[in-house]
ROVEXGU-660406 format. One line per 10 residues: number of its first residue (from 1); their letters; for each residue x, y, z of N, C-alpha, C. Coordinates in nm, 4 decimals, always signed. Atoms other than C-alpha are relative to their C-alpha. Layout:
NUM = a = X Y Z X Y Z X Y Z  ...
***
This chain:
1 = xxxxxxxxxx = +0.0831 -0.0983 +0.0684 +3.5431 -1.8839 -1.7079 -0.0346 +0.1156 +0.0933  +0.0520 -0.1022 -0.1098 +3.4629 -1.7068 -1.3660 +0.1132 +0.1554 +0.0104  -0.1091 -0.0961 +0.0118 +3.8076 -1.5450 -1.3769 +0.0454 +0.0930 -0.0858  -0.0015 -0.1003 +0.1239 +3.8053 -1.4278 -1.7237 -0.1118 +0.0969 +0.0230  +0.1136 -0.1022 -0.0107 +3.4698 -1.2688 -1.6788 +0.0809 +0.1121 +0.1527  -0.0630 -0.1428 -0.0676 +3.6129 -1.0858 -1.3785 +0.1075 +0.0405 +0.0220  -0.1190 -0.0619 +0.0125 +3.9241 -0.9919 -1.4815 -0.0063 +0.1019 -0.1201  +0.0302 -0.1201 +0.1223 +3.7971 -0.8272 -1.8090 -0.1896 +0.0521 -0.0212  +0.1131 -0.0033 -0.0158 +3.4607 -0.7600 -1.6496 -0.0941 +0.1618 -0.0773  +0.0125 -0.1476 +0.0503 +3.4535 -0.3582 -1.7656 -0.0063 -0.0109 -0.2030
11 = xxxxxxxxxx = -0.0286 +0.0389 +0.1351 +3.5732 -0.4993 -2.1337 -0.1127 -0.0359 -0.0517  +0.0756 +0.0659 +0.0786 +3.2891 -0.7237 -2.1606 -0.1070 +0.0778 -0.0269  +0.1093 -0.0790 +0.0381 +3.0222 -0.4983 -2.0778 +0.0292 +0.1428 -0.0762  +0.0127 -0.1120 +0.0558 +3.1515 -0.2118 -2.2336 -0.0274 -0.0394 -0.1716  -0.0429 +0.0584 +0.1747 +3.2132 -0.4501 -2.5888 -0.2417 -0.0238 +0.0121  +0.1773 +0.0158 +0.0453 +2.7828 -0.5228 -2.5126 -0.0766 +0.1310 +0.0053  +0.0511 -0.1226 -0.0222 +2.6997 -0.1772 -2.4572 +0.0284 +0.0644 -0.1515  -0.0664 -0.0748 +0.1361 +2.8827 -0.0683 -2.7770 -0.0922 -0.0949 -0.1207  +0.0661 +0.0751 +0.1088 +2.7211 -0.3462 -2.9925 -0.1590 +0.0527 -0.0004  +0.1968 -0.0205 +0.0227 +2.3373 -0.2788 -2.8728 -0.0066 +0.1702 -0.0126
21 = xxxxxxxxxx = +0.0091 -0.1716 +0.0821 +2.4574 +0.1435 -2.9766 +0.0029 -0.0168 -0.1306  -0.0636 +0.0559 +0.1553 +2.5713 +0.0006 -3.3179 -0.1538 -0.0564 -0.0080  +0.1271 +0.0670 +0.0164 +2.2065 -0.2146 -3.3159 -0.0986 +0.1591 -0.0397  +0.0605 -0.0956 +0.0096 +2.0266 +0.1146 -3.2301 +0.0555 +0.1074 -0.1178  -0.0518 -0.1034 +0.0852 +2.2065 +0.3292 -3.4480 -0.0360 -0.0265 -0.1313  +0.0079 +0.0656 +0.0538 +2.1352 +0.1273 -3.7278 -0.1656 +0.0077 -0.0215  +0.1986 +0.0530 +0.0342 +1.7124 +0.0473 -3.6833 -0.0149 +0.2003 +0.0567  +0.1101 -0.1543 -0.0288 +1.5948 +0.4127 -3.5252 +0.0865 +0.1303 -0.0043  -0.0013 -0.1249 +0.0241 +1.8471 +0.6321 -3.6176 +0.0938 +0.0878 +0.1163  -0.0614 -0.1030 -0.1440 +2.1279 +0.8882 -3.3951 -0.0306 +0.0340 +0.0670
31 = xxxxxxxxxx = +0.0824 -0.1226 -0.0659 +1.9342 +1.1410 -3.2915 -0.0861 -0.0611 +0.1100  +0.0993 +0.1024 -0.0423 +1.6727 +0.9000 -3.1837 +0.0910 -0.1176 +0.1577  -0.0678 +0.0913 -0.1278 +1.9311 +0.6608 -2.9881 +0.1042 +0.1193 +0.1004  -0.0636 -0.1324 -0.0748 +2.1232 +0.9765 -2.8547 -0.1227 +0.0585 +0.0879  +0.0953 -0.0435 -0.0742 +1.7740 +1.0495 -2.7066 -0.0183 -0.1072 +0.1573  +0.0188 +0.1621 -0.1305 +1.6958 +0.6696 -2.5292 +0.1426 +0.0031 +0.0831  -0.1458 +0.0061 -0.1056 +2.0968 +0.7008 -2.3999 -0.0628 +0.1250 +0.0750  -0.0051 -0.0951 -0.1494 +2.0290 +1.0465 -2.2216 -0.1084 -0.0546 +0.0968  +0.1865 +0.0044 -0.0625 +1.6705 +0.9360 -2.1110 +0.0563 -0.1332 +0.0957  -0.0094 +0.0896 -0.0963 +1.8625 +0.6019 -1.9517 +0.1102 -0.0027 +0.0540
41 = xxxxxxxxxx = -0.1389 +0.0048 -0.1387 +2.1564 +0.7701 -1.7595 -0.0504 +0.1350 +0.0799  +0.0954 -0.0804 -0.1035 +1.8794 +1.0004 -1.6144 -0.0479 -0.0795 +0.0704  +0.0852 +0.1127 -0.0862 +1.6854 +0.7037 -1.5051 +0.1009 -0.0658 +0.0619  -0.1062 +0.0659 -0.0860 +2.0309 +0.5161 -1.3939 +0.0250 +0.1186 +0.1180  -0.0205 -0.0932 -0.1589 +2.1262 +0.8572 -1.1793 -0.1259 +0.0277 +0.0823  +0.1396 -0.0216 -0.1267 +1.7722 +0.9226 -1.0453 +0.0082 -0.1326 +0.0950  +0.0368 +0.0867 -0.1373 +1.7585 +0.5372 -0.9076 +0.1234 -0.0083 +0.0766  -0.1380 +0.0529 -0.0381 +2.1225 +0.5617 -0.8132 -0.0208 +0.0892 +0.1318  +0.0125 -0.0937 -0.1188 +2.0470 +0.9116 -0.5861 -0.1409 -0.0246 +0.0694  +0.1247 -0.0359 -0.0636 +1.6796 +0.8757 -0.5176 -0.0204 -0.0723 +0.1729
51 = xxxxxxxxxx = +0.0136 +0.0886 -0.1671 +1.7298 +0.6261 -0.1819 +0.0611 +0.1402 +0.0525  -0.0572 -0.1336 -0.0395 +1.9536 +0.9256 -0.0687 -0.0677 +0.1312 -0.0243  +0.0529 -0.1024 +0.0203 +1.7365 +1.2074 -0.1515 -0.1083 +0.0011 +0.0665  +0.1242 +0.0156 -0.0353 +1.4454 +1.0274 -0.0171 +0.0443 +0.0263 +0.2141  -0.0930 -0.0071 -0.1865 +1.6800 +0.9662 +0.3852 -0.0181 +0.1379 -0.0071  -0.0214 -0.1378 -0.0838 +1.7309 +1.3343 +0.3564 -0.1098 +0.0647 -0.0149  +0.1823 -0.0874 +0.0568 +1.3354 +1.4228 +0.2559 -0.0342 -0.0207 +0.2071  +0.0526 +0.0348 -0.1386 +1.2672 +1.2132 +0.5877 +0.0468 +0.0420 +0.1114  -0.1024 -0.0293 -0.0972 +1.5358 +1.3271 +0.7957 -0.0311 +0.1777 +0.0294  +0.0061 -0.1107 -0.0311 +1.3882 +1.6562 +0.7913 -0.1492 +0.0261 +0.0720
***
């Protein structure tokens, strides 16, 4: 089971990512889930850069 999961590891999460858009799309609406997606690949890139933004705050 270890091997399947990481051999089609991109597959699986992209097939759960697509189902809980289909969920949202469904109870609150496009517009509405087109809002919570931008609002949580702002919050994924802020914590992704902020260690790095913070080294070069200090570094100065």
């Amino acid at each position: 089971m270890k091997d399947f999961f990481k051999q089609y590891q991109r597959e699986i999460i992209g097939g759960i990512i697509g189902f809980l858009m289909a969920i949202c799309f469904i109870t609150i609406g496009f517009i509405k889930t087109i809002f919570v997606a931008f609002f949580v690949v702002i919050g994924g890139l802020g914590g992704h850069y902020l260690p790095q933004l913070l080294h070069l705050i200090q570094k100065n």
